[in-house]
C-alpha positions, 0 to 999 in steps of 0.5 A: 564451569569446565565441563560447560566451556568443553562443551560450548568449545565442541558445539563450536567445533562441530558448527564450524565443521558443518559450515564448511561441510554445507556451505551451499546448503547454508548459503541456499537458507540464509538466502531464503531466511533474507528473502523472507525478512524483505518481503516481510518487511514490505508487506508490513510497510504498507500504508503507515502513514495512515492515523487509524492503520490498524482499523482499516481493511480491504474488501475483495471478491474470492473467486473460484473459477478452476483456480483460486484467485482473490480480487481486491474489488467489489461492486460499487454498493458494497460500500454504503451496504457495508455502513448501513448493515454492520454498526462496526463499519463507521466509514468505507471508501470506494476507490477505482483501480489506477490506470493510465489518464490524460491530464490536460491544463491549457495547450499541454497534455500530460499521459499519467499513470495512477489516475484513478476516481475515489469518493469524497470518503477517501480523505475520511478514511485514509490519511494521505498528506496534503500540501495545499487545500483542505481533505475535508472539504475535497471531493466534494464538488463533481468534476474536482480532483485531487493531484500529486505534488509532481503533477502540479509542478508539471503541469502548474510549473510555479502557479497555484493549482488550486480551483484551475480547470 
């Protein structure tokens, strides 16, 4: 027992002496270490509102043109090619890469960034919240959007957004 307390006394020692010796190389690695637990933290929050987050993955293309880059999209095909060919797919969801848009209701014009077109297998595949209307049946109709709950108080202020133009 005694020999174990000198022992654990000198590692202490020793480590105490080190930290002090190496006080910008420890600050430079504990840095690292909680630079790496952020962004780990980041890339796995991600999507957690979602039922099935486990059984959903993301298609993309790998291009090897002078530099190796990976892009997060296909053809638009790729999706009901996907169902039809692999039995482990049940469903696949196309959804275009959000930009800028024009939200017009009545008189007034909203610039929104965000704006993106998705088919009516989104809601299928993604759990993403409703506050109003049903995810089932959305999308389903041509010329139908789905809005954020801040764009409906912009652009709505305290009307029903629902079935307006």
């Amino acid at each position: 027992m005694r020999i174990e307390r000198n022992m654990f006394k000198n590692y202490l020692k020793i480590t105490i002496r080190n930290i002090i010796r190496y006080k910008g190389l420890i600050s430079i690695g504990m840095a690292c270490c909680i630079l790496i637990m952020l962004w780990m933290t980041n890339e796995l929050s991600y999507d957690k509102f979602n039922h099935h987050k486990d059984r959903i993955y993301r298609l993309g293309v790998d291009f090897e043109a002078g530099s190796h880059t990976v892009y997060p999209m296909t053809m638009p095909s790729a999706a009901p090619l996907l169902i039809k060919e692999f039995p482990e797919v049940i469903n696949a969801a196309r959804l275009e890469y959000p930009r800028r848009g024009s939200v017009k209701y009545k008189d007034k014009v909203f610039q929104e960034t965000g704006v993106g077109h998705g088919d009516n297998s989104l809601f299928e595949v993604f759990s993403f919240p409703f506050c109003l209307g049903n995810p089932e049946t959305v999308l389903i109709e041509p010329y139908t959007v789905v809005i954020t709950e801040s764009i409906a108080q912009k652009s709505f202020k305290k009307e029903n957004p629902l079935g307006k133009i």
